[in-house]
N, C-alpha and C positions, 0 to 999 in steps of 0.2 A: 496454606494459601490464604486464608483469610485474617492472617497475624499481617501477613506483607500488604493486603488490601487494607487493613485498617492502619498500617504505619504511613501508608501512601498517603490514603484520607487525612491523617493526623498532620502529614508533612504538607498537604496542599493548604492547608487549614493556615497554617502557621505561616505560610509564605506568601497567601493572601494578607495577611496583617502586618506583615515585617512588609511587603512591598510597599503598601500602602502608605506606612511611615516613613520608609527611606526615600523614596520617590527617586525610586533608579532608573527612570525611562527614559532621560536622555545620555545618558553613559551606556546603558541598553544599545540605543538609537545608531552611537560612536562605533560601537564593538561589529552591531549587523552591518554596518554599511563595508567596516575592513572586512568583515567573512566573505563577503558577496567575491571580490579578486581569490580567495580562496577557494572559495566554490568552482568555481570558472574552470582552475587548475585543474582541480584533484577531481570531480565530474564525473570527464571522460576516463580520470584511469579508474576509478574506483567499478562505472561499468562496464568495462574489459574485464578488469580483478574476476569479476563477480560472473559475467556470462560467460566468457570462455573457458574456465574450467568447468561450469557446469553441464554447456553442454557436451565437454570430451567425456564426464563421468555418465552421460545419458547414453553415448556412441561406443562405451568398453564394457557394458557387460556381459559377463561371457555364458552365464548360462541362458539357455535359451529363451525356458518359459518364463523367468526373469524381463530377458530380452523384450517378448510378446506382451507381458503387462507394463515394459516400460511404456511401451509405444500407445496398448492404451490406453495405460494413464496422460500421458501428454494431450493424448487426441479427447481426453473427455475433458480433462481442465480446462483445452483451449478450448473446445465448444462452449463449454459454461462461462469462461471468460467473455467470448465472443455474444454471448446472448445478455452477459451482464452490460457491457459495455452500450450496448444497443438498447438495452432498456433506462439503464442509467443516459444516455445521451436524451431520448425522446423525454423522459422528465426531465431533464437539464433544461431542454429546452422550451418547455412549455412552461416549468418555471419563471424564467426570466424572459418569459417572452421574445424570444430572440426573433429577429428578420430573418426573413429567407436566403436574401441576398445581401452581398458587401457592397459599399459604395465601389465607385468606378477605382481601380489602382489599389485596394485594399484585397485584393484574393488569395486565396494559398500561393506563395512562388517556387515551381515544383524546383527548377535548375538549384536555387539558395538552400533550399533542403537536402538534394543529392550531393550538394559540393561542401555542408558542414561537416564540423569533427566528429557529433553523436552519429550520425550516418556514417559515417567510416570507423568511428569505434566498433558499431554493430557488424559492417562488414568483417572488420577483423576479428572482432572476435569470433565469429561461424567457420572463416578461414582456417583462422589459427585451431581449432578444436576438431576440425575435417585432417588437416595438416598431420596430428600427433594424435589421434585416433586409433593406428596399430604401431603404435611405438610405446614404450619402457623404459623405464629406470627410477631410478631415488630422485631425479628432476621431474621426471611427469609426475609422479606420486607428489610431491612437496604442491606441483603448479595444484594440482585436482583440489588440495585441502585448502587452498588461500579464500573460495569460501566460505567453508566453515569456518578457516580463522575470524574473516571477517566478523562473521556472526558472533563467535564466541566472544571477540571483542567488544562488541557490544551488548552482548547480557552482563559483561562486566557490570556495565552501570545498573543494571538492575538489583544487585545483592548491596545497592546501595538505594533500598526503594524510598526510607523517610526522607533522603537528600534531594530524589529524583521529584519527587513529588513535590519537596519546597519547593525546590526552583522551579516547577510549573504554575505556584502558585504566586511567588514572585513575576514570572512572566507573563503572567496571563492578568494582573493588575497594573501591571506596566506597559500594557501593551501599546493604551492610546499613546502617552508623550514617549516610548520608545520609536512608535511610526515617525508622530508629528516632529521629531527631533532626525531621524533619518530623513527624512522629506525635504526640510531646512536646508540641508545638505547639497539638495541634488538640483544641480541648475535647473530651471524654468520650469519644477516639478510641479504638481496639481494634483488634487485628487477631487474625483468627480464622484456624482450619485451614483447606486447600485440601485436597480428596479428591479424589484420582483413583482411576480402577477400582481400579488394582492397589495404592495403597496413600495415605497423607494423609501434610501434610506440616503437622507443628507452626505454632502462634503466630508461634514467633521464627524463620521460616526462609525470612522474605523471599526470601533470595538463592537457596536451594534452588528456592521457585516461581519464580523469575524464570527459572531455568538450566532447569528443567523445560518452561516457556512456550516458552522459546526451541528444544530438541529437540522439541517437537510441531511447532511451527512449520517448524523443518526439513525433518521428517519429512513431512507433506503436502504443504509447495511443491516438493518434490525429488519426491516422490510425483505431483505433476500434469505435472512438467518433463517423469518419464519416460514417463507416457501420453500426452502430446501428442508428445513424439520417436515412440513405438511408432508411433503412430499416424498421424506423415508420413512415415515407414518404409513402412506398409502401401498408405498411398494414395499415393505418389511415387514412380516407377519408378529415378529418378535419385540420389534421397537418400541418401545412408553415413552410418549412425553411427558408423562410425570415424571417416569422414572429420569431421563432424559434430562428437564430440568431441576430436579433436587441434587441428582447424583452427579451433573459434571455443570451445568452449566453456570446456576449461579454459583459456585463456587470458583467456575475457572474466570469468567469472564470479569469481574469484578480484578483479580488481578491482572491479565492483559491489561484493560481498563487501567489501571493505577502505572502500569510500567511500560505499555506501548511495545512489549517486545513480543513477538508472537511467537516464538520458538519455544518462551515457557511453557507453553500449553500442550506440547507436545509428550510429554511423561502424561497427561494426564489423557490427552487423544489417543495413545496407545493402548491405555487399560479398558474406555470407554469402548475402541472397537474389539477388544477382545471379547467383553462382555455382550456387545448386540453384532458380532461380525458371523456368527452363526457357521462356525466351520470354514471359515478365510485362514489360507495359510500364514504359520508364522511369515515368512519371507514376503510375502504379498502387504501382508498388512503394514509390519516394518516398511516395507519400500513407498507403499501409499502415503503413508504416514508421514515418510520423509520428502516426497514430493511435493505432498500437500503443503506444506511450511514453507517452497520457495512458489511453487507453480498458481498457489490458489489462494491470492492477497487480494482476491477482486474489490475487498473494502477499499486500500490504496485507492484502486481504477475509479471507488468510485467515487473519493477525495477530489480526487486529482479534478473528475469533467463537472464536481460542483462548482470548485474554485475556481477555474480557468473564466467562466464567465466574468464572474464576478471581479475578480484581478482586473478585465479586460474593462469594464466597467469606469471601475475605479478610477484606472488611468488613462480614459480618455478615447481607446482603443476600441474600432469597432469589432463586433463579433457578430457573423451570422451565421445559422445553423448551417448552411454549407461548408465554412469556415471551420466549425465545430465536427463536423463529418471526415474534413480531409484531414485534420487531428488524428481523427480514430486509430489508422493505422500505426500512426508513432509511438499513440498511449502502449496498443497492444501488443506490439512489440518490446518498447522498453520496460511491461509488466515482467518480461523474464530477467532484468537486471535489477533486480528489487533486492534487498541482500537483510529484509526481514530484522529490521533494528528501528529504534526510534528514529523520527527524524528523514524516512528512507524515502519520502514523496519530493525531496531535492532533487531526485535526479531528475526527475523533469520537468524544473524550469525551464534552467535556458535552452534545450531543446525545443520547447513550445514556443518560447520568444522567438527564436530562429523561426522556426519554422510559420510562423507565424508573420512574422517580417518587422518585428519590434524593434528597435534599434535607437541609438543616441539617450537622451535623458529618461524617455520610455521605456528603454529596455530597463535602465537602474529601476523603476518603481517597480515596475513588475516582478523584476527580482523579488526585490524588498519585499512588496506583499505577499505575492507565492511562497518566499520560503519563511516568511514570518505569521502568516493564517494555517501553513499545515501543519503548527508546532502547535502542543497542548492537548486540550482539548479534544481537534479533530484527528488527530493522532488516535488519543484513546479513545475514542467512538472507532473508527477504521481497523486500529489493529486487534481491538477485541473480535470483531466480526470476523476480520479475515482469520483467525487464530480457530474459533469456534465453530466457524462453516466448514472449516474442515473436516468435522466427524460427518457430518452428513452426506456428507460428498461424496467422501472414501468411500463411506459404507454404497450408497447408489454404485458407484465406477465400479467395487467389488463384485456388487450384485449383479450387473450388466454383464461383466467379464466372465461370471459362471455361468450367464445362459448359453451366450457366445460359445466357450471352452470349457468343457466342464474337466473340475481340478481330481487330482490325484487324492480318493477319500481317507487314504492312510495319514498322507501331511497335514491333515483339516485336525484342526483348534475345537474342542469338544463346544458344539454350540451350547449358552447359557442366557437362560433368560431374567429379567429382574423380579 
């Protein structure tokens, strides 16, 4: 783990200095603006792909007490989602100061929201996974893995971690004249200040919001890491946070960190909770473990409701925290079509545009910036957190789960302490 964190390092190193000299950010600038029609596409089917088999693999298993920790596992993620979100929004907004209220003709438009394609991907996909529920064969089997293909397909790029890291590091010095070169581009475009409380950041200082985006972002998923550590501290009689962080965490995070995939961290979340899971069963912990990696990405969520302002900003758009409220429910929804790969806070652009009511040259900036600020950077800040919060989590929802039910002490995993 720490050979691929330091090739990562090595390769960002290097792509910071080759970017610099090649000054690729207007051919950059060429390439984002064709992805954007690409995006658009592939969006909606990527989050059908991705939600509809998963929720038919939540709706088929057959054994019971399986069954009973699916349910709450779901029900305690989404609560921790649901409290993330709401914490993460009230700083969102007290950061950037947002208004209470939208100017007149600027509000959520509920009818434009019910009648887009993301809202009817979602319906269908719930549909479609209700539908083939108690059905079989070699076709639901194939649909149930498309998934994990997904995913697998992208840690592909991972076992390419020095390449992945250049090109971060190329991007991420490219970033101003790759914007300013997409922006050329886009009829009657503009890019406006970004305010935060303590101070605004000019027209021309893409890069500055961008580095600014990416320390908030930090700052709250590293913020939730260390209340949820406090907090299986307080309720685990067995837990160390020395132990805790010598033994899994600066070692795992550092590579999420370098490769933005959070599915790697999962060989090493397994071993962790075998070690403080204190008599959790095999099956319970594998299943938590597996959950955890699609259901509890709450760093994502809380990418997403930093950027959103600031995007909104930028181009001109007003946002006020009502605005930002009636959001919440889309974020928290489409948190379960997340499919746990670099790159994976695209799906909720243009859903937020939509829903939003963005449209004509505005909507192209907001692309552009949305899906060119969640790249880098706040990628790795977000998917280390969300990869990492996982152990604590599980271990809490385990813990919960045995007062509630208590488990069968023969299947219990010989408790070990560090």
């Amino acid at each position: 783990m720490g050979w691929s964190s330091l090739q990562a390092l090595c390769g960002l190193a290097a792509g910071l200095l080759v970017g610099a000299k090649l000054g690729l950010g207007p051919a950059m600038g060429a390439v984002a603006q064709r992805l954007i029609g690409v995006y658009e596409v592939g969006a909606p089917v990527l989050i059908f792909a991705i939600l509809a088999p998963s929720m038919l693999k939540l709706l088929r298993h057959d054994r019971g007490d399986l069954r009973r920790f699916t349910i709450h596992a779901i029900a305690w993620f989404s609560a921790l989602r649901l409290a993330v979100i709401v914490v993460a929004t009230l700083a969102v907004a007290l950061l950037y100061r947002l208004p209470l209220t939208e100017p007149v003709g600027m509000a959520w438009n509920i009818p434009s929201f019910a009648g887009n394609r993301y809202f009817l991907t979602l319906a269908a996909a719930c549909l479609t996974a209700w539908f083939l529920r108690n059905r079989s064969g070699w076709a639901i089997g194939l649909f149930m893995r498309v998934p994990d293909s997904i995913e697998a397909a992208g840690n592909l790029l991972t076992r390419l971690t020095p390449l992945f890291g250049f090109l971060v590091g190329i991007y991420i010095v490219s970033l101003p004249d790759m914007l300013a070169s997409a922006v050329d581009r886009i009829p009657n475009a503009a890019l406006h200040a970004v305010t935060f409380r303590w101070f605004s950041i000019g027209e021309g200082g893409p890069m500055t919001v961008y580095l600014a985006v990416t320390a908030v972002t930090a700052l709250l998923c590293l913020g939730l890491h260390a209340g949820l550590v406090a907090w299986a501290r307080l309720t685990l009689p067995a837990f160390s946070i020395r132990g805790y962080l010598s033994g899994y965490l600066l070692r795992v995070y550092p590579l999420i960190w370098s490769t933005s995939a959070e599915s790697l961290a999962i060989p090493a979340n397994l071993a962790i909770l075998r070690r403080y899971g204190g008599g959790v069963p095999d099956a319970l912990r594998d299943l938590s473990a597996g959950l955890a990696a699609t259901l509890n990405l709450n760093g994502t969520l809380i990418c997403c409701l930093v950027l959103l302002p600031a995007v909104c900003m930028a181009i001109g758009h007003p946002l006020s925290v009502v605005a930002l409220l009636t959001c919440l429910p889309l974020i928290f929804v489409l948190g379960y079509a997340i499919p746990g790969i670099p790159g994976e806070l695209a799906i909720f652009a243009d859903p937020l545009a939509q829903a939003l009511g963005i449209s004509g040259a505005e909507r192209d900036l907001f692309l552009l910036l949305f899906l060119s600020w969640q790249i880098g950077l706040t990628d790795s800040f977000r998917s280390a957190g969300s990869a990492t919060d996982a152990v604590p989590v599980t271990l809490l929802l385990t813990h919960a789960y045995r007062f509630g039910s208590p488990l069968d002490s023969a299947s219990r995993t010989p408790q070990s302490r560090p």
